[in-house]
C-alpha positions as CSV (number, residue, x, y, z in Angstrom):
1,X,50.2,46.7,17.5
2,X,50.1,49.4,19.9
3,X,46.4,49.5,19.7
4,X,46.3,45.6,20.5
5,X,48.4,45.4,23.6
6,X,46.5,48.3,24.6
7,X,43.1,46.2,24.6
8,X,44.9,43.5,26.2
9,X,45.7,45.1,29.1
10,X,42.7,46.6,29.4
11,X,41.2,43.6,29.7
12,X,42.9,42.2,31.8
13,X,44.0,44.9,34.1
14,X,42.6,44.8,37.8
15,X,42.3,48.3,38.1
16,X,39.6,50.2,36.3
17,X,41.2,53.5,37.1
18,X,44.0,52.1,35.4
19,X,45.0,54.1,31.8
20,X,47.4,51.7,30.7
21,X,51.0,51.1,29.4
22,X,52.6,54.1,27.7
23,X,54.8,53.3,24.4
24,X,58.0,55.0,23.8
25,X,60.2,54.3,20.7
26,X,64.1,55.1,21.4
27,X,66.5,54.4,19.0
28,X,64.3,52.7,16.8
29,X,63.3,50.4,19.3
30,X,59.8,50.5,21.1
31,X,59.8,50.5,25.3
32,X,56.9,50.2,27.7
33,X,57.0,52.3,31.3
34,X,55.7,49.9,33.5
35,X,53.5,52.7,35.8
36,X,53.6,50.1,38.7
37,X,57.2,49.3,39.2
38,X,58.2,53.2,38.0
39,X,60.8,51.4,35.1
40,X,61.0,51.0,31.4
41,X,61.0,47.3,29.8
42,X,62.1,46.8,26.2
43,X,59.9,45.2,24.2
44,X,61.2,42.8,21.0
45,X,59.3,42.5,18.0
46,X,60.0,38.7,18.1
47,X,57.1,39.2,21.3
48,X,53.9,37.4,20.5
49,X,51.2,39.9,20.5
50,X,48.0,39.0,22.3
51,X,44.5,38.7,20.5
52,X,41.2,38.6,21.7
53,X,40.4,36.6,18.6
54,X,42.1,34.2,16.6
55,X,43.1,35.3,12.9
56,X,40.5,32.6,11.3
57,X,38.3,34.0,13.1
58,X,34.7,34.9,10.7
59,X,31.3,35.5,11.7
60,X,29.5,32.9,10.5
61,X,25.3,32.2,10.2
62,X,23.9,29.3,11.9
63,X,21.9,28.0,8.9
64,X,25.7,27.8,7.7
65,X,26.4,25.7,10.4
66,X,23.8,22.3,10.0
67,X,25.2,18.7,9.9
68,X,26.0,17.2,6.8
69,X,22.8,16.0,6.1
70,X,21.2,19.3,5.8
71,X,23.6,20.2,3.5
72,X,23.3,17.5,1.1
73,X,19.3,18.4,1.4
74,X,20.6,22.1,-0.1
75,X,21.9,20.4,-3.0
76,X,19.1,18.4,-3.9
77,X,17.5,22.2,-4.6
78,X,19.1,22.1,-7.9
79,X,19.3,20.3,-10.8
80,X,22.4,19.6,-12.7
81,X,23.5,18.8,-16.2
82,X,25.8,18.4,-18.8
83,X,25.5,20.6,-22.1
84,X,27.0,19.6,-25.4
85,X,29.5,21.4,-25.0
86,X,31.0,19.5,-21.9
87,X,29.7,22.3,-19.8
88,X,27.9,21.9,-16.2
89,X,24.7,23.8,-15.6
90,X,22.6,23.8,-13.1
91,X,19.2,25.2,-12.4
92,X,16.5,25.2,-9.5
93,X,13.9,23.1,-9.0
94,X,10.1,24.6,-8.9
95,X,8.9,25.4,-5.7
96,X,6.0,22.4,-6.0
97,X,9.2,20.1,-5.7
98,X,10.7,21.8,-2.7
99,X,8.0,21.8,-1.1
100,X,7.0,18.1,-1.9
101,X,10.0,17.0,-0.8
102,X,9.8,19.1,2.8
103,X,6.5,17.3,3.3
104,X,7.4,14.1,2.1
105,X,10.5,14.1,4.6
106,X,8.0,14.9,7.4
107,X,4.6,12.8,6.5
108,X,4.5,11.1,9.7
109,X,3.2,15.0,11.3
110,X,0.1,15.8,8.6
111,X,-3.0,15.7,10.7
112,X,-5.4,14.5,8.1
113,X,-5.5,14.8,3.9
114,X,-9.5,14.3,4.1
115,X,-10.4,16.4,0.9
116,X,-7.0,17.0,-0.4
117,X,-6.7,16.2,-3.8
118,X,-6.3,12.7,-5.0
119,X,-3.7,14.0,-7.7
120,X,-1.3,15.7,-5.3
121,X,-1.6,13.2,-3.0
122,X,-0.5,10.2,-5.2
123,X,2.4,12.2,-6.2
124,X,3.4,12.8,-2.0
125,X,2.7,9.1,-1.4
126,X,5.2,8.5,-4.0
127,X,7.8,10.9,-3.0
128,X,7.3,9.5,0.7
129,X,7.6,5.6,-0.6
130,X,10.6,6.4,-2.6
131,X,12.1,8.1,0.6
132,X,11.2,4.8,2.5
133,X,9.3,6.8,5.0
134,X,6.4,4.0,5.0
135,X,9.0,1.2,6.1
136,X,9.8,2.9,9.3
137,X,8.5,1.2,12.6
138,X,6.5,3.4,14.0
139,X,5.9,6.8,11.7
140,X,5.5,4.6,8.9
141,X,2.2,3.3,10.2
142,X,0.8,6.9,11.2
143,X,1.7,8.3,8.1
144,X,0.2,5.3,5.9
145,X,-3.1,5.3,8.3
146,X,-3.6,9.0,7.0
147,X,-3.7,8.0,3.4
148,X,-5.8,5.0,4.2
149,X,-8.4,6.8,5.5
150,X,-8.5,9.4,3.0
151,X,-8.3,7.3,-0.1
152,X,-9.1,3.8,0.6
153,X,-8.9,1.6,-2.6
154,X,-6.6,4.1,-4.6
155,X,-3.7,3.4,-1.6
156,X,-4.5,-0.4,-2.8
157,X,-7.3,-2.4,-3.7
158,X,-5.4,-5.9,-3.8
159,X,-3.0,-7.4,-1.7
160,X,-0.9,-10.3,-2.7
161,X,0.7,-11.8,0.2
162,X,0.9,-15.6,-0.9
163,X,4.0,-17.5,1.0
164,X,5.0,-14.3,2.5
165,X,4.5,-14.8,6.3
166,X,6.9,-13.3,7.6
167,X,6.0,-9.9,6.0
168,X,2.9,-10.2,7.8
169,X,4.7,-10.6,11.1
170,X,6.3,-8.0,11.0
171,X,4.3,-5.6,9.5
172,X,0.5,-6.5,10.7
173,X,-0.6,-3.0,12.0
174,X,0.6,-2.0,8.4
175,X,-1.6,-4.4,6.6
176,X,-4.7,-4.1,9.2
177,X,-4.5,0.1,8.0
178,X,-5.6,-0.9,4.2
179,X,-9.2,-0.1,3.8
180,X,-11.6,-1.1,0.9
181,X,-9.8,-4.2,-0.2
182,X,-11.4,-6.1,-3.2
183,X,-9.2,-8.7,-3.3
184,X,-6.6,-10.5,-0.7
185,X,-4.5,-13.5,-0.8
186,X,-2.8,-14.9,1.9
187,X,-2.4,-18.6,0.6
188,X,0.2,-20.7,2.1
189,X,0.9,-18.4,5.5
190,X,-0.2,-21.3,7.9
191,X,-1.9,-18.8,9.7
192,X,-4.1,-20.7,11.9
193,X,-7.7,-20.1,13.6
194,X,-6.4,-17.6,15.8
195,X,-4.5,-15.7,13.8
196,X,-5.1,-11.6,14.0
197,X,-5.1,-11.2,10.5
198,X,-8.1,-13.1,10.2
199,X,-10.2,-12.1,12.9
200,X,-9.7,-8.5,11.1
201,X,-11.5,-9.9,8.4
202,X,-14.6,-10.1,9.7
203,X,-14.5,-6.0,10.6
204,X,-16.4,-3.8,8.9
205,X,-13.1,-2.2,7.3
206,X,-13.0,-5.3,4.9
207,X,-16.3,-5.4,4.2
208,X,-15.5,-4.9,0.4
209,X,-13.7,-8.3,-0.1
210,X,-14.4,-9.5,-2.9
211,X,-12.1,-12.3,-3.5
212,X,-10.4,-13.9,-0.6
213,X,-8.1,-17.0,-0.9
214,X,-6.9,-19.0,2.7
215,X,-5.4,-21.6,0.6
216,X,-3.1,-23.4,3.1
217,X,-3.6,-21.7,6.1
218,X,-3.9,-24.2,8.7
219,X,-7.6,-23.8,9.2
220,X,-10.7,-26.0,11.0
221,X,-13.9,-25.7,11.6
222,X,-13.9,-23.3,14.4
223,X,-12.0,-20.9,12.4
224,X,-14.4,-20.9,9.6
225,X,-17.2,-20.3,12.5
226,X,-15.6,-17.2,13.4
227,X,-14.8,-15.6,10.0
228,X,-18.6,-16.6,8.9
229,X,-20.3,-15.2,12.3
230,X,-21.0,-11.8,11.4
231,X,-22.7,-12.9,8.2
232,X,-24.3,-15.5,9.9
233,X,-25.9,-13.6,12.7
234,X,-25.1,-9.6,12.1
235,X,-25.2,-9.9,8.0
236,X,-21.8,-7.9,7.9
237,X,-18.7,-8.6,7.5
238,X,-17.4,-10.7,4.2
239,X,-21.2,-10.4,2.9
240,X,-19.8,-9.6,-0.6
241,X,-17.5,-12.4,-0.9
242,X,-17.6,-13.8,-4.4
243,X,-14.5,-16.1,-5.0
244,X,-13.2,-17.8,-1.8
245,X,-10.5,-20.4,-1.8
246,X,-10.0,-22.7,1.2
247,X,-7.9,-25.8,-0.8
248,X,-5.4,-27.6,1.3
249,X,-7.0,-26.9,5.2
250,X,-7.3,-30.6,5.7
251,X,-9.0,-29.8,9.1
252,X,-12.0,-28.6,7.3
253,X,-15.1,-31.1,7.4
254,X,-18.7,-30.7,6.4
255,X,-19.2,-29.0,9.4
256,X,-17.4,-26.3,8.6
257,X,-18.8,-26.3,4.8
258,X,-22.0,-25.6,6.6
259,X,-20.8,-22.4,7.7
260,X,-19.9,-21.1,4.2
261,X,-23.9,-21.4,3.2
262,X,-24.3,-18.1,4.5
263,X,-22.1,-16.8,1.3
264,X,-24.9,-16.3,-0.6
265,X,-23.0,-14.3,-2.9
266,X,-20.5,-16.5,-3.7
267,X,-19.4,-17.2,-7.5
268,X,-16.5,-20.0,-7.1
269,X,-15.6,-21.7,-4.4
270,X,-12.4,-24.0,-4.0
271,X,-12.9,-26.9,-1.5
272,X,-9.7,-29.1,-2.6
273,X,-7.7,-30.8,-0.1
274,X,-10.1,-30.5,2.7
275,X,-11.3,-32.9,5.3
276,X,-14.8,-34.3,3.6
277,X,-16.2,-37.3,4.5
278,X,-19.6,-37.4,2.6
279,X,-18.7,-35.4,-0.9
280,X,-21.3,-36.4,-2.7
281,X,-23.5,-35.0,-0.4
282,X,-21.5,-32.1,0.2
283,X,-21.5,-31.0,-3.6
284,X,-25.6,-31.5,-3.3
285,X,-26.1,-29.4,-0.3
286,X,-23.9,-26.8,-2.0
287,X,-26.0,-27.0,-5.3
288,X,-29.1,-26.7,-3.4
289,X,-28.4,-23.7,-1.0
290,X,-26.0,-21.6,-2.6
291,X,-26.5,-22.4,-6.4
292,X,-22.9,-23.6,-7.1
293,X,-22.2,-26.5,-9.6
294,X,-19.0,-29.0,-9.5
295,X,-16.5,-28.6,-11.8
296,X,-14.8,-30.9,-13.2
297,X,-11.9,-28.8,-15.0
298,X,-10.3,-26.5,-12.9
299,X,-11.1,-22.8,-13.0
300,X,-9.1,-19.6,-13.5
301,X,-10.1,-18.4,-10.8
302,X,-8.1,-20.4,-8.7
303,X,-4.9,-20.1,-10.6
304,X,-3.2,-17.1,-8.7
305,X,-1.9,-15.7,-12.0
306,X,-5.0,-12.4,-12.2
307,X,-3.9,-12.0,-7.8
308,X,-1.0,-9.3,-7.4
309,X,-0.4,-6.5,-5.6
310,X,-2.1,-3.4,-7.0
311,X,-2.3,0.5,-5.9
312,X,-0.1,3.0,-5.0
313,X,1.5,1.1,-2.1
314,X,2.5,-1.4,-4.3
315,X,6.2,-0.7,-4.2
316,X,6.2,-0.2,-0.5
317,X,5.0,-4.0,-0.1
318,X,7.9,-4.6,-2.4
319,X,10.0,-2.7,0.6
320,X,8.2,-4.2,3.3
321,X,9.7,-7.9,1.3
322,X,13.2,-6.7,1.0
323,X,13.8,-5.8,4.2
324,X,12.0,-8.8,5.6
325,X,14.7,-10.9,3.3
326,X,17.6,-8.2,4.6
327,X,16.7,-9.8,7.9
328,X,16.9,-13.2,7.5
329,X,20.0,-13.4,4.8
330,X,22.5,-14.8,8.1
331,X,19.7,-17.7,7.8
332,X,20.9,-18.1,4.4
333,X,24.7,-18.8,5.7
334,X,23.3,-20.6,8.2
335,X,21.5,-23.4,5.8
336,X,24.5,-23.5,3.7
337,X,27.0,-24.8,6.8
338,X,24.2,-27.4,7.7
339,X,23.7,-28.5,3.6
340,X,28.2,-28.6,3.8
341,X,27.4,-31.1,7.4
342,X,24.9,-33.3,5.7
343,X,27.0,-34.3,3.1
344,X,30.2,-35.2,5.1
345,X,27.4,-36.7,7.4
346,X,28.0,-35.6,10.4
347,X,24.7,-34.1,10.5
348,X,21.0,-36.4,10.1
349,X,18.9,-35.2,6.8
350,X,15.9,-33.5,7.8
351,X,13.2,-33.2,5.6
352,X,12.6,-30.3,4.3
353,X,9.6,-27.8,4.7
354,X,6.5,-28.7,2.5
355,X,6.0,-25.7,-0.2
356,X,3.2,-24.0,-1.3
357,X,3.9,-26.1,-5.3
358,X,4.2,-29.5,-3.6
359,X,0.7,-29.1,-1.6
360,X,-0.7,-28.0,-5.1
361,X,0.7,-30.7,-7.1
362,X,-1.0,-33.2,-4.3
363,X,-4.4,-31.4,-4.5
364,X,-4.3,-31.7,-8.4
365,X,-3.6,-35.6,-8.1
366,X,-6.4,-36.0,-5.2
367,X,-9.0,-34.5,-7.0
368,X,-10.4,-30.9,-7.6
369,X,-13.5,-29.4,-5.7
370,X,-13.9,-26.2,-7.2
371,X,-17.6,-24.8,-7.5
372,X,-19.2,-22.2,-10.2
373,X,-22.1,-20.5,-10.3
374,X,-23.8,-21.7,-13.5
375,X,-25.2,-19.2,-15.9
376,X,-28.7,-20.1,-16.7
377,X,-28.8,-20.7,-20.5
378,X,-32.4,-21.4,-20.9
379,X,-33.5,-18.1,-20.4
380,X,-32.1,-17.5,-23.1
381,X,-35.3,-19.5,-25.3
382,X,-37.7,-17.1,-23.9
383,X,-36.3,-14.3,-24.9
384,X,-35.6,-15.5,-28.4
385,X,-39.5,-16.1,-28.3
386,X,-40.4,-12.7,-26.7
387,X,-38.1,-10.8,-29.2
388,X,-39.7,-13.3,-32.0
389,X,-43.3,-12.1,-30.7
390,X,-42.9,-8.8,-30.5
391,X,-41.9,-8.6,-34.1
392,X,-45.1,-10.5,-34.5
393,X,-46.8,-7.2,-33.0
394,X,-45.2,-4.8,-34.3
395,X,-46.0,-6.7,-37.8
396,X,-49.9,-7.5,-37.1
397,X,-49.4,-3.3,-35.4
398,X,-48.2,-2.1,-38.4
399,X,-51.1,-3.9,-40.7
400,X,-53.6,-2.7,-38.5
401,X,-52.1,0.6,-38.8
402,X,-52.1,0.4,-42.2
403,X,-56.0,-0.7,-42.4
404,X,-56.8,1.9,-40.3
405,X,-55.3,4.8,-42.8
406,X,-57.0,3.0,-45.4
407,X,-60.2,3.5,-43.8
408,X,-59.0,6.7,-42.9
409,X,-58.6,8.0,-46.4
410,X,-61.8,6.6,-47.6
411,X,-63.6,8.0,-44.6
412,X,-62.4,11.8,-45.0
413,X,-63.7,11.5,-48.7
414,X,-66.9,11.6,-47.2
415,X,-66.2,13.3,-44.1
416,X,-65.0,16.5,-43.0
417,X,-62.4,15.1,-40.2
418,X,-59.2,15.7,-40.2
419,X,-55.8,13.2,-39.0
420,X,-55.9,14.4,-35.6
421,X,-59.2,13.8,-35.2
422,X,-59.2,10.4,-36.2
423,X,-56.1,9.7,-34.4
424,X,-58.1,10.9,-30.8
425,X,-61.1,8.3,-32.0
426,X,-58.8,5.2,-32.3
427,X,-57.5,6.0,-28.7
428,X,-61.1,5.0,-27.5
């Protein structure tokens, strides 16, 4: 205590010549000599003694000190479980884990994973997807550019976005990013002519389209001249298109079927619901430049159930949908006060908005105009009759062959020759 009060006044003495209070005990009892004033002052135990620092007071590391986040991140270092015995253990994670997880939580800052293996690099994407790092506004696009452009189709290679407009409102720079594309469906989005979307189409990006279905989308003629220019004039673009679906666009007229002559790839083709006014010779001039025949049962390729979502970014569509419907669940409230007006009726009954089903069901009652490419099945008869004659050859080869060893064997009776030699004659 002594030693305390000592510091103390050293401290906060004004005078650095100053040696401090001198202690005497008297009678069991403990007295200062105040050197300034020349007297003696008792001092009571009861006296609070003062401290530089506090008695809770611990050195303590800042790693130690991190918010409550960081320490629930040290925790995920170890795994725990139960034995059989009741018992908790736990046990570290490897070191390929931690550091997955480190670069998973920061994905947005890898530069580029050009030549990094595709093995490792599924098993970040998946690690980043199931930390919702690819839903974020804006690092969620740069990180899921740098796996688009280092692995293409494995990222996703189809994209289901039937009826789902609003996902691609919100995330279009997202869905621009996916490279090598075989198949996309964005049936019933009323997207328009001048949507974005589908003047991305027609970049050299989606080049690898292989199936395409605008089913519902609100387009005319001038949009099909714009998605078709770059085949027409540049022949790039959608030049490997082989199913394309543009049912239900009643703004579509044989002008705009003369733009889709430049598919000269195409397979099927689905033409239902459109704008015609001369079918009959639309289904000729279709027959005649591209090669496709009417059908007059509808195909599978037109049913939507082989189009869904495939590749590793498949569950962060799934995201992308869920916080889309997050969004709009007030809506949902919403609908339900005006549904609870409508039937007191104090509200008019407004019709409601046409689905996807209902345009279907009215396609299927107008008629379907669905093309296939027909298989040609006589070329089959010629090659029955070339596989038929070339028996025939090898039979009348084979008898000659014969014949000739014949007159081989009777000739080296007389002659000295041997096979070989006989063998280099017959090749004259």
């Amino acid at each position: 205590q002594s030693c305390s009060r000592g510091m103390s006044y050293c401290l906060h003495s004004e005078s650095h010549l100053d040696t401090g209070p001198i202690y005497v005990r008297e009678n069991g009892k403990l007295h200062v000599v105040n050197q300034g004033a020349g007297g003696v002052r008792d001092v009571t135990p009861n006296t609070r003694p003062f401290r530089l620092f506090s008695r809770s007071f611990s050195v303590e590391l800042c790693m130690n000190r991190e918010d409550d986040r960081a320490r629930r991140q040290r925790t995920d270092h170890f795994i725990f479980t139960y034995t059989k015995e009741g018992n908790l253990r736990y046990s570290a994670k490897s070191l390929f884990s931690l550091v997955l997880g480190y670069i998973s939580d920061n994905v947005d800052h890898i530069d580029s994973l050009i030549g990094f293996p595709e093995q490792i690099a599924e098993k970040l994407f998946s690690a980043a997807e199931a930390r919702q790092k690819f839903t974020e506004p804006v690092t969620g696009l740069r990180a899921l550019q740098k796996f688009t452009e280092a692995y293409g189709s494995l990222v996703l290679c189809s994209l289901c976005l039937r009826n789902r407009y609003l996902v691609i409102s919100e995330k279009l720079e997202e869905i621009k990013s996916f490279r090598e594309l075989t198949c996309l469906d964005l049936s019933c989005c009323k997207l328009g002519d001048e949507h974005e979307l589908l003047e991305h189409l027609t970049k050299e990006g989606l080049s690898s389209v292989k199936q395409l279905l605008l089913k519902d989308n609100s387009l005319s003629d001038a949009g099909l001249r714009k998605m078709t220019a770059p085949v027409r004039v540049l022949k790039k673009g959608l030049e490997n298109l082989l199913v394309l679906d543009l049912s239900c666009n009643p703004k579509i007229t044989d002008v705009g079927i003369g733009y889709l002559l430049s598919f000269k790839k195409l397979n099927c083709l689905d033409i239902s619901g459109t704008g015609l006014k001369d079918v009959d010779a639309v289904i000729k001039r279709i027959q005649m430049q591209i090669g496709l025949v009417h059908s007059k049962v509808p195909l599978k390729e037109f049913d939507h159930s082989n189009c869904k979502t495939e590749g590793w970014a498949e569950q962060t569509v799934l995201q992308w949908e869920q916080a889309v419907m997050e969004a709009i669940k007030p809506q949902d409230n919403l609908r339900s006060r005006t549904a609870a007006l409508r039937f007191y009726g104090k509200t008019p009954r407004m019709e409601e908005v046409v689905k996807c089903t209902l345009v279907e069901a009215e396609t299927k009652a107008s008629g379907n105009l669905q093309f296939y490419k027909e298989k040609v099945q006589h070329c089959h008869l010629p090659l029955k009759k070339e596989v038929a004659g070339s028996h025939e050859l090898k039979n009348n080869r084979k008898r000659a062959l014969a014949e000739q060893e014949r007159e081989r064997t009777s000739k080296q009776k007389h002659l000295c020759l041997t096979v070989e030699d006989w063998d280099l004659l017959n090749t004259y």
